[in-house]
C-alpha positions, 0 to 999 in steps of 0.5 A: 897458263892456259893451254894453247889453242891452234888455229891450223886450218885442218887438212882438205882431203887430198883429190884422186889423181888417175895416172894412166900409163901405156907402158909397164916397164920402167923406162924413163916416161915410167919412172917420171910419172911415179916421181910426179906422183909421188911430189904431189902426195901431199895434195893429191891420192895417186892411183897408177894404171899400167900393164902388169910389170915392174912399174906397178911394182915399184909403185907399191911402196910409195903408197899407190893404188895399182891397178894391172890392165892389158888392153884398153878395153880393161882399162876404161872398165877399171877407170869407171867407177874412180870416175862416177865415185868423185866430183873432181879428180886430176887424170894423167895419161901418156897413151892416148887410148886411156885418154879417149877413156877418160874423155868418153866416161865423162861425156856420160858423168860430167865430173870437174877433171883436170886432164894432161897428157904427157909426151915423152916422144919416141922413135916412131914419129906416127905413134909418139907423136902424129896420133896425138892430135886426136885429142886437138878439140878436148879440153886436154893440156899437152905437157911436153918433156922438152922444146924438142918433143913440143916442137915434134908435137906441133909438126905433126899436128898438134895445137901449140897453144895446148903445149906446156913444156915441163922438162923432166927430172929427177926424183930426190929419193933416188938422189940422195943415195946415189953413189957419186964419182970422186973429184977428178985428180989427175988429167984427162979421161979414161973411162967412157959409158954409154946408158942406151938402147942400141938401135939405129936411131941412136947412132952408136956407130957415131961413137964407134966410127969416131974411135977409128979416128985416132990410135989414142983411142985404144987406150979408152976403156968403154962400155954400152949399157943397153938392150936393142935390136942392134945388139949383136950386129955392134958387138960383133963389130966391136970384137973385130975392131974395138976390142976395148968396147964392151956391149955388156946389154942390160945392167939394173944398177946404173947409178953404180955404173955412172959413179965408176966411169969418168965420161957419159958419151950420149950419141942419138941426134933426135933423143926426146929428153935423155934422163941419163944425162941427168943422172950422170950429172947426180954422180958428178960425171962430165957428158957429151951430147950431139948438139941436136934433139931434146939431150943437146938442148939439155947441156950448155957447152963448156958449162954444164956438158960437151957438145958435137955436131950430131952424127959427125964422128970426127967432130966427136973424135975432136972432143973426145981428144980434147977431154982425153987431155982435159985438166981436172980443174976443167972436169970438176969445173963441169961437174959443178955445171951440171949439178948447179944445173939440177939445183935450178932447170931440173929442181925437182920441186920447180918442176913439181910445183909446174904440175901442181898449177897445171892441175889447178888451172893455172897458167904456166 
């Protein structure tokens, strides 16, 4: 028999795709430009442009190009040559510094590039979101993290008709080993986490003042993960009168935490999106939200999540007496609300494939 013949058509060379980002840690904007990046290696070459830090870090082994920068000076000097040396190339910024960069070398190279700009919002509303609309009149597509930030966008200037919401999510390598909490068997919730920085504008004193609602509530066993300028002013509170919260500050091994605790309490009324609230329904973890901002559009309540009226401490003290006597069947219930949530809304591949047609042009 003659041998087989194949007729694939062999593979295009993959396009450069400039990620620039204004941060090097490895917050949320961080961690969602290496997981877009990292689902669209089979088309597109990513190199990451951050300041040094552990962004870049754990950009090395996903197969990255890095490069370190510290100022936007450094950083226009280093995205030249990656410009002048192709004819196409996709380029994605979240500072809007290094997209001016961008949009200036190609004045003089007049390269075919794909360009977005990724909106992850923030506290101050001048920095994340009013300097945004410098880029109004460049041929620029804004890709907002939610309707909450395109809707912050557009109040403070923005072109809505350059808005393209693609609601975050979470990458499947970081899933598929998450520890998981096991089905609720007995009544009620005990343990409560909260995952945030403790600053004002995140009302953990919304929790706190709802505590001192209810007797009952002593026995709820809490603990704040987070860093934050508010730090020692909340913990001093907490010795006085909760003594059954604990202000434990930075703890690198989230997952673990959220697989051991039987609620996630998210208490910010203007939070951008709330990656937490996804990674606590990957560890099968019921979550309350105030019902404002990017996190309370996250959740459909009583199926995917709670909901209180934000910054009112006894509507969250109604739930949480309520949840404090919920049935199992009830918590496993949400459970499965929230991971039926992240097979469809929050489907890594749905939301890659958004990318992958905004960098080609395509309509959304």
């Amino acid at each position: 028999m003659a041998a087989a013949i194949s007729d694939a058509a062999p593979r295009l060379p993959r396009l450069p795709l400039l990620y620039a980002l204004h941060s090097g840690n490895l917050y949320g904007t961080e961690r969602m430009a290496l997981a877009t990046a990292e689902g669209l290696v089979d088309e597109y070459e990513p190199t990451m442009f951050a300041p040094p830090g552990p962004a870049l870090e754990a950009a090395t082994p996903l197969g990255f190009g890095i490069r370190a920068f510290s100022s936007a000076k450094e950083f226009a000097k280093q995205v030249r040559p990656l410009i002048a040396g192709h004819k196409r190339l996709a380029f994605v910024a979240t500072g809007v510094a290094h997209s001016l960069a961008c949009l200036a070398w190609n004045v003089f190279y007049r390269r075919n590039i794909v360009h977005l700009h990724v909106v992850h919002g923030g506290t101050d509303e001048k920095d994340s979101y009013g300097r945004k609309k410098i880029l109004n009149n460049f041929n620029v597509v804004f890709v907002a993290v939610s309707g909450f930030v395109k809707e912050r966008l557009i109040a403070n200037g923005v072109r809505g008709d350059r808005i393209v919401v693609i609601e975050n999510f979470l990458a499947p390598t970081r899933t598929v080993a998450a520890p998981t909490r096991p089905h609720f068997e007995k009544q009620g919730v005990r343990r409560l986490l909260v995952v945030s920085r403790v600053d004002p504008i995140k009302r953990i004193d919304v929790l706190l003042d709802a505590l001192e609602r209810d007797e009952a509530f002593s026995r709820f066993e809490i603990r704040v993960l987070g860093t934050g300028w508010q730090l020692d002013e909340m913990r001093a509170r907490a010795r006085e009168r909760h003594p059954n919260v604990e202000f434990v500050g930075f703890v690198s091994d989230v997952a673990g935490a959220l697989a051991a605790t039987d609620l996630l309490v998210h208490t910010c009324p203007a939070e951008p999106f709330g990656l937490a609230i996804l990674e606590a329904m990957v560890a099968g973890v019921p979550v309350v939200v105030p019902n404002s901002g990017g996190a309370g559009a996250l959740i459909e309540d009583g199926v995917s999540g709670f909901r209180f009226s934000a910054n009112d401490p006894e509507a969250l003290a109604t739930c949480l007496r309520r949840l404090q006597s919920a049935s199992p069947d009830e918590l496993n219930r949400i459970v499965r609300g929230g991971r039926a949530a992240l097979d469809t809304r929050f489907s890594p591949a749905r939301r890659i494939e958004d990318y992958r047609r905004l960098l080609h042009g395509d309509p959304l």
